[in-house]
LOLUM-721087 format. One line per field, with one value per residue (C-alpha): residue number from 1; residue in one letter; x, y, z. Coordinates in nm, 4 decimals. Last residue first. Layout:
REM residues N
n = c(NUM,...) $
res = c(A,...) $
c1 = c(X,...) $
c2 = c(Y,...) $
c3 = c(Z,...) $
This chain:
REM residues 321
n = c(321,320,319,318,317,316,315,314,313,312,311,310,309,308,307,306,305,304,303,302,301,300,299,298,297,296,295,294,293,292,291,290,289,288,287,286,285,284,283,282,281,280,279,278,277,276,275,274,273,272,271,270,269,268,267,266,265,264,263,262,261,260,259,258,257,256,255,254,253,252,251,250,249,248,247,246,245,244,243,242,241,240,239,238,237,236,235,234,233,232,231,230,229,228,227,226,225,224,223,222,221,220,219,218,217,216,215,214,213,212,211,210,209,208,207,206,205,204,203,202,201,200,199,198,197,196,195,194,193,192,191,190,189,188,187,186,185,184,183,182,181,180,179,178,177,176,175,174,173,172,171,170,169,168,167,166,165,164,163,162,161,160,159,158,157,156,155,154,153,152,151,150,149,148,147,146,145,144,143,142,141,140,139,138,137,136,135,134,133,132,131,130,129,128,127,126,125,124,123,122,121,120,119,118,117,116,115,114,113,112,111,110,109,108,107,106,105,104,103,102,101,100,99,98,97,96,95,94,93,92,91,90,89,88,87,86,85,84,83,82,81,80,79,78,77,76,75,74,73,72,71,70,69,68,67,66,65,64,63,62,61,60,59,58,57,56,55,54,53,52,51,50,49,48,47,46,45,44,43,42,41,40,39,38,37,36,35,34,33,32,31,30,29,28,27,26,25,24,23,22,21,20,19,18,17,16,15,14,13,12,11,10,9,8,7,6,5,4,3,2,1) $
res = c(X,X,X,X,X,X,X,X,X,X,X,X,X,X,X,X,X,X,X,X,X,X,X,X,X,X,X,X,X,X,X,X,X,X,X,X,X,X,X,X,X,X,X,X,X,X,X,X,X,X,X,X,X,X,X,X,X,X,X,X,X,X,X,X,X,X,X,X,X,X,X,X,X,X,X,X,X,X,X,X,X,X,X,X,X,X,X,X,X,X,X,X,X,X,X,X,X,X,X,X,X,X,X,X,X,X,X,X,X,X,X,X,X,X,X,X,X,X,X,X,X,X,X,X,X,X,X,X,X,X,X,X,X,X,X,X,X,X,X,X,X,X,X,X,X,X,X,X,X,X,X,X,X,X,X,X,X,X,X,X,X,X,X,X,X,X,X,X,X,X,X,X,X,X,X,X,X,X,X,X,X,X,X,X,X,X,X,X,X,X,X,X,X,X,X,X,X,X,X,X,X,X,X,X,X,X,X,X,X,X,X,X,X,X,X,X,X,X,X,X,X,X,X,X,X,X,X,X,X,X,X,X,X,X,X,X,X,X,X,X,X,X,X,X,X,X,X,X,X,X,X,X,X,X,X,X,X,X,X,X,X,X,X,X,X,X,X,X,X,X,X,X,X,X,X,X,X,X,X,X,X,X,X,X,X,X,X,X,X,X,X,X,X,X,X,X,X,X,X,X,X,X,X,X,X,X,X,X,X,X,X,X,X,X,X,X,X,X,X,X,X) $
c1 = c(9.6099,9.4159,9.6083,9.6999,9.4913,9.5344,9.4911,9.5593,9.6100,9.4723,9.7079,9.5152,9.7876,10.1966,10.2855,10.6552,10.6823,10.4395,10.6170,10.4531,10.1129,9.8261,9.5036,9.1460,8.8020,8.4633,8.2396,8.0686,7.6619,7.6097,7.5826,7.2963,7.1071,7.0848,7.1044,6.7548,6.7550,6.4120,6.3686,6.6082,6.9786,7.1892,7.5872,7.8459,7.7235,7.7381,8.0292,8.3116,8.6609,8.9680,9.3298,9.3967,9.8116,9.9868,10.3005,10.4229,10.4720,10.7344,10.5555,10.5019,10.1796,10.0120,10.0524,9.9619,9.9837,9.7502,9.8021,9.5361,9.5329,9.1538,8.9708,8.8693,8.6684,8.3815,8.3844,8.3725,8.0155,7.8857,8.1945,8.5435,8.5971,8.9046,9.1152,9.4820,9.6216,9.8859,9.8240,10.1595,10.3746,10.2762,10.1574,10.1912,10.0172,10.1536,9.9882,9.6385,9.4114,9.2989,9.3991,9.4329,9.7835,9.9257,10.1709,10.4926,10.6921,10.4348,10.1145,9.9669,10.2947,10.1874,10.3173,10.5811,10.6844,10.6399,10.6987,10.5167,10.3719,10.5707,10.7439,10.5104,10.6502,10.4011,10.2625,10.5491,10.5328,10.1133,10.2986,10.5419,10.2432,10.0792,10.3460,10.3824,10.0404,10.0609,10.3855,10.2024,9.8896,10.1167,10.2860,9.9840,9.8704,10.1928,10.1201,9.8010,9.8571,10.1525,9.9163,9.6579,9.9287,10.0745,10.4255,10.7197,10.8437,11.2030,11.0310,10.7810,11.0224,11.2344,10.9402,10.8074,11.1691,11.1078,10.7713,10.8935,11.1970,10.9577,10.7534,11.0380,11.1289,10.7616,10.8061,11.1310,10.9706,10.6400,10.8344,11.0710,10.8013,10.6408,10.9120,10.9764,10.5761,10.6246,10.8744,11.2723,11.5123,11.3080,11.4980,11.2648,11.2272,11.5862,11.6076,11.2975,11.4329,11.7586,11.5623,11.4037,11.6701,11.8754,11.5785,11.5570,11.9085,11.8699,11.5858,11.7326,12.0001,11.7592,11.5951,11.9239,12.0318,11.6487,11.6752,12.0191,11.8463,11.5768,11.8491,11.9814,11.6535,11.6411,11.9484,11.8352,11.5625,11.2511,10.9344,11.1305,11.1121,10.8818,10.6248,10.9342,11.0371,10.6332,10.6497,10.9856,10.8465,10.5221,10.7427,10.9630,10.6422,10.5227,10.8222,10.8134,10.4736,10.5746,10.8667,10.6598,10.4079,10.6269,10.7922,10.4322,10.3406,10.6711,10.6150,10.5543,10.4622,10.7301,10.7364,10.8343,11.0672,11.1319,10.9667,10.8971,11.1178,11.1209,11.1005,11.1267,10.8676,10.7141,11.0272,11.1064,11.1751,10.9542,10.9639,10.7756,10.4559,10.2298,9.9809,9.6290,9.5630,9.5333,9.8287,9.8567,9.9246,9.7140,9.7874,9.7189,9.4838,9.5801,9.4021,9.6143,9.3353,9.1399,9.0619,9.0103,9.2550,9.1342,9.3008,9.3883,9.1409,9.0734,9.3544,9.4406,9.1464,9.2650,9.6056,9.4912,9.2527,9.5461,9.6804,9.3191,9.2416,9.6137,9.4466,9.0969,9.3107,9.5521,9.2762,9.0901,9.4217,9.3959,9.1057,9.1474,9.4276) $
c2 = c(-1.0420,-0.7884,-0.5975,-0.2332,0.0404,0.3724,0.6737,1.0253,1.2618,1.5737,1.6736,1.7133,1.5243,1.5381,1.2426,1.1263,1.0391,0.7875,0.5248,0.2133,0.3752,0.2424,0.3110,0.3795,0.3233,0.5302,0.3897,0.5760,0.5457,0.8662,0.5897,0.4141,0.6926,0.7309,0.3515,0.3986,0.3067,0.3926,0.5310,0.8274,0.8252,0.7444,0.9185,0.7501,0.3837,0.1227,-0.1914,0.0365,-0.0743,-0.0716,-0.1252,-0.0925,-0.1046,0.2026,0.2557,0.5816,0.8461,1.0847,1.4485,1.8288,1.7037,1.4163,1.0204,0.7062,0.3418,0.0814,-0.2912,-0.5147,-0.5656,-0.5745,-0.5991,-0.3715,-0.4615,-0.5133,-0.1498,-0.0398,0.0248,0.1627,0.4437,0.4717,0.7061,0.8086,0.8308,0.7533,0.6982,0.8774,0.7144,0.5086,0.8332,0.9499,1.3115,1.4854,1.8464,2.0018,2.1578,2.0652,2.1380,1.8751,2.1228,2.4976,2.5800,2.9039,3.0545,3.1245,2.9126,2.9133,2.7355,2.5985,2.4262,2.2498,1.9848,1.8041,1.5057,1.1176,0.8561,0.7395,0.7904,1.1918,1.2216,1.4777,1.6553,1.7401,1.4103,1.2705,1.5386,1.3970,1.0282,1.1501,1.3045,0.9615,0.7792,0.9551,0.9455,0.5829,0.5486,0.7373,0.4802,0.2244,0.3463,0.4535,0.1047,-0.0323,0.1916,0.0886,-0.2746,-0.1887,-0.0481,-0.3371,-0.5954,-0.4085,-0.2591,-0.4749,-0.6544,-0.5817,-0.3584,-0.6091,-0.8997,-0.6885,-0.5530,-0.9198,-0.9977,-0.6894,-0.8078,-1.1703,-1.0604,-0.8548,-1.1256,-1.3306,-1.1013,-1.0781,-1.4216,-1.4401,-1.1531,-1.3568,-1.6471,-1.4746,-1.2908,-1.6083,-1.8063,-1.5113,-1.5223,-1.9282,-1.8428,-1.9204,-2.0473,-2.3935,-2.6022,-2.6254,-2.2759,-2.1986,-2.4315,-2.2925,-1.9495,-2.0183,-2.1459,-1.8253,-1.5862,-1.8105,-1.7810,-1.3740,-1.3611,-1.4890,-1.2806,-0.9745,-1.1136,-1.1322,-0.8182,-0.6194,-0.8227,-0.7829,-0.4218,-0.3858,-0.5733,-0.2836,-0.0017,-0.1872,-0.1992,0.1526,0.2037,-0.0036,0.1937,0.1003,-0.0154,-0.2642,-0.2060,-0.2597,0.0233,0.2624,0.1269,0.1885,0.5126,0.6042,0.4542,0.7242,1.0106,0.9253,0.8470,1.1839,1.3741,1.1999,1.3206,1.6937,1.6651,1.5190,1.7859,2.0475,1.9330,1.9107,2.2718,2.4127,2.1825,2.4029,2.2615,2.0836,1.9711,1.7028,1.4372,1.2124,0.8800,0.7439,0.9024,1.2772,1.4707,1.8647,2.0335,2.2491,2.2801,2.0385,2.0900,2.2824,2.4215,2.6273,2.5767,2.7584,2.4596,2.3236,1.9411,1.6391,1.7511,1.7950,1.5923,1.6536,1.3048,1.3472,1.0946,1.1626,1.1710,1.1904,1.2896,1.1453,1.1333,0.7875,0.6806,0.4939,0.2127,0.2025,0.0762,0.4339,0.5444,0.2630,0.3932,0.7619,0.6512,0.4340,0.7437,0.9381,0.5774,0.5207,0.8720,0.8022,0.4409,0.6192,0.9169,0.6776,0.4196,0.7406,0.8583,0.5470,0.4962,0.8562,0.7304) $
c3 = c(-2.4166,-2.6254,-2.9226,-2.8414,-2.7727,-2.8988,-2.5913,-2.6894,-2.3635,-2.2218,-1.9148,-1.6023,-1.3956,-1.5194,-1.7271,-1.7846,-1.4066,-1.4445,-1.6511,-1.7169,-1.6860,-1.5702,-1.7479,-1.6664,-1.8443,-1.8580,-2.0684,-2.3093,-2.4268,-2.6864,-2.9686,-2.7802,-2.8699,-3.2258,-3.2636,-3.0433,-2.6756,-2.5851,-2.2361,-2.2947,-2.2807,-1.9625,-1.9896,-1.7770,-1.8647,-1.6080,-1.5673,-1.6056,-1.7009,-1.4782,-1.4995,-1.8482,-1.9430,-2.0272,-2.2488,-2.3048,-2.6091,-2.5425,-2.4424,-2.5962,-2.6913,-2.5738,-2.6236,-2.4295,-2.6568,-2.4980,-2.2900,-2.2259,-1.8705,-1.8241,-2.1081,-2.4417,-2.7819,-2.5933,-2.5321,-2.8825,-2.9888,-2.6352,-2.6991,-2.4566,-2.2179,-2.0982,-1.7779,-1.7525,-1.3862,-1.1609,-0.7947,-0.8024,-0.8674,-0.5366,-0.5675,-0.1970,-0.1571,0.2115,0.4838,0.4604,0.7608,1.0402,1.2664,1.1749,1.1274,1.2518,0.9955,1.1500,0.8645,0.5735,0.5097,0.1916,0.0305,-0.3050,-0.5336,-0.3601,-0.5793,-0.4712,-0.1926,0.0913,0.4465,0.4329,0.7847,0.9940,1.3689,1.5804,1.6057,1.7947,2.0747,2.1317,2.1396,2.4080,2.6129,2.5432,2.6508,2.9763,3.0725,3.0339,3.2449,3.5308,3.4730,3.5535,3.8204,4.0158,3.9453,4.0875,4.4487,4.4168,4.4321,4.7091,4.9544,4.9534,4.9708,5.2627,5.2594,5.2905,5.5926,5.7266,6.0107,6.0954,6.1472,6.4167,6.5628,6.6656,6.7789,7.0227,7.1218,7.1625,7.4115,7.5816,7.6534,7.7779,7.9976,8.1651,8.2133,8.3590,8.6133,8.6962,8.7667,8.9986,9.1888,9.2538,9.3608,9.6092,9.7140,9.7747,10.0672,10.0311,10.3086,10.3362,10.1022,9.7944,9.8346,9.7864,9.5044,9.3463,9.3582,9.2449,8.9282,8.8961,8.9370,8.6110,8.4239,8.5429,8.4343,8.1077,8.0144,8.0999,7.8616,7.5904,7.6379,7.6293,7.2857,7.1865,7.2382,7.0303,6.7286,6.7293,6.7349,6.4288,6.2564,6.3153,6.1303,5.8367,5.7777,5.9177,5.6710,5.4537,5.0510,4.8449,4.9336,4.9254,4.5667,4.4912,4.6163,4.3802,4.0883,4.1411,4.1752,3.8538,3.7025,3.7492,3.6728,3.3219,3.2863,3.3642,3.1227,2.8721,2.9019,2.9130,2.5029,2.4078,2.4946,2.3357,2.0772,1.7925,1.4477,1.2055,0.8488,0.5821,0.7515,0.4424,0.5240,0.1839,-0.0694,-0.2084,-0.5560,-0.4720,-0.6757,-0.3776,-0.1109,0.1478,0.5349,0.6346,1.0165,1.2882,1.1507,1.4743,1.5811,1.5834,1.6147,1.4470,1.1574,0.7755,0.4587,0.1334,-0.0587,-0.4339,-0.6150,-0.9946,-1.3586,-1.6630,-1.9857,-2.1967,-2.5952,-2.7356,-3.0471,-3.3639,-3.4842,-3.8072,-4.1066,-4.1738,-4.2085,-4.4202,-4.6861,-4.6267,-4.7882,-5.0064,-5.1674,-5.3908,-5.4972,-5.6886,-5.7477,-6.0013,-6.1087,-6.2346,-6.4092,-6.6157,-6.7217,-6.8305,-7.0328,-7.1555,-7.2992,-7.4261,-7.6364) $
C-alpha cells in the first residue's frame, strides 16, 4: 500500500513539473522597445507663422500643405522682379525692331520720291546740254554745270535710300547681346524671387501622424528651426538586444512575434543585425563575460500603426527562413 501511495506521489510531482519543463523548452522572448526616426520639418529662413494647417495627431498623406510663414517680403520681390523683366523684354523688342518708326520711314520714302525726280530732271538737263554743245549754242562750262548737278542728285538719291535701309535695320549685334543677357538674368532674378515665395509655404515630403507643433500662429520662427514633428509609419522599427549565446540563432528576414501591454500582438520581420558587440568586457573573455556580450538587432513591423515609439515590447522569434 505504501508502494503505492509512493508510485502515486512520484507520478502527481511528475504532471506538477511538465508544465515548467515545456516552459522551458519554449522560446524565450528578448525585451526591446519601438524605436522611430521622426521628421522635424521647418523653413531656410526666419519668418512670422502665419498659418497651420494640421493639428498634432492628425494622420496625413504625402504632400499635405502643412504651414505658412509671411510673404509680405516675398510677395514684393516677385512683383519687383517681374517689373524687371517686363523692362528688360521691352529693350530687347526695341533692339529688334527697326530704328525709325514707321512714320519716319515714310517721311524718308517721300525724300527719295523728291530726290528721284530731281534726279530725273537734271539727266534730262544734262543731255540737252550735250546736244546744245554739240551744236555750237552751248559752252563746255554749261555741260559742266549740268553734269555736276545730275550728279549731285544722284548722290542724294543714294543717301536717302541709304537712310531708308538703316532705319528698317535692327539694333547692333553688340547692343542686342546685352540687351538678351539683360533678359536673361531678369528672368533669373525672377525665378529665384518666385522660388524664395515657394519656400514659405511647407507640404509634408511624405506620409505619417503629426506628433508635435513647436510654434504657434504669430510666433516668429527662427530659421532652420523645427516647426512641426512628422512620424512616417515606414521609420517605426523594433529594437532589442539579443545575448552572445543566441545570435547565431537569428538572420536577416526571419520573421518574430511583437507583443506589449495594452496592445494586439504583431508580426515583425528582422531587418538588421549587428556585426560588433554593444557591451565590450575585459581582456579575457571568460564564460562569465562573454555572457554580458548582446547584439543589438532591429525589426520591421507588418503593421506600424499598432505600435506607438518608446513602448517596451516582447520580441519571440519565429522559425528561420
Amino acid at each position: 500500500m505504501r508502494r503505492i501511495l509512493v508510485i502515486l506521489i512520484l507520478a502527481g510531482a511528475a504532471l506538477a513539473a511538465l508544465p515548467f519543463i515545456f516552459a522551458d523548452r519554449a522560446p524565450r522572448p528578448y525585451q526591446g522597445w519601438v524605436e522611430a526616426d521622426t521628421l522635424f520639418i521647418g523653413t531656410e529662413t526666419i519668418g512670422r507663422l502665419t498659418k497651420l494647417d494640421v493639428a498634432e495627431g492628425q494622420a496625413i498623406e504625402a504632400g499635405t500643405p502643412l504651414f505658412r510663414l509671411d510673404t509680405s517680403g516675398e510677395e514684393a520681390a516677385v512683383t519687383a522682379a517681374r517689373a524687371a523683366l517686363a523692362q528688360s523684354q521691352a529693350a530687347l523688342d526695341l533692339s529688334e525692331a527697326a530704328q525709325k518708326r514707321p512714320e519716319e520711314i515714310d517721311v524718308l520714302r517721300a525724300s527719295e520720291r523728291e530726290a528721284s525726280a530731281r534726279l530725273e530732271l537734271a539727266e534730262q538737263d544734262l543731255d540737252r546740254t550735250r546736244v546744245l554743245v554739240e551744236r555750237g549754242t552751248a559752252t563746255r562750262a554749261n555741260l559742266d554745270t549740268a553734269t555736276a548737278t545730275e550728279a549731285a542728285n544722284h548722290a542724294a538719291l543714294d543717301n536717302v535710300r541709304s537712310q531708308i535701309v538703316l532705319a528698317a535695320l535692327p539694333a547692333r549685334n553688340e547692343t542686342l547681346r546685352q540687351a538678351r543677357e539683360t533678359v536673361a538674368a531678369a528672368r533669373a532674378e525672377l525665378a529665384s524671387a518666385e522660388a524664395a515665395l515657394a519656400r514659405r509655404s511647407v507640404s509634408a515630403p511624405a506620409a505619417g501622424s503629426i506628433e508635435t507643433l513647436y510654434y504657434r500662429i504669430g510666433e516668429v520662427v527662427p530659421a532652420g528651426r523645427p516647426v512641426i514633428a512628422l512620424l512616417p509609419p515606414e521609420t517605426v522599427r523594433i529594437r532589442f538586444f539579443v545575448p552572445e549565446t543566441e545570435i547565431a540563432r537569428l538572420s536577416l528576414g526571419q520573421p518574430v512575434r511583437v507583443t506589449c501591454d495594452a496592445c494586439r500582438p504583431t508580426d515583425a520581420k528582422l531587418s538588421f543585425i549587428a556585426k560588433n558587440a554593444e557591451y565590450t568586457p575585459p581582456e579575457i573573455y571568460s564564460l562569465e563575460e562573454r555572457a554580458k556580450l548582446v547584439y543589438r538587432v532591429e525589426a520591421v513591423p507588418a503593421d506600424p500603426k499598432a505600435l506607438r515609439p518608446g513602448q517596451p515590447v516582447d520580441v519571440v522569434p519565429g522559425p528561420r527562413p
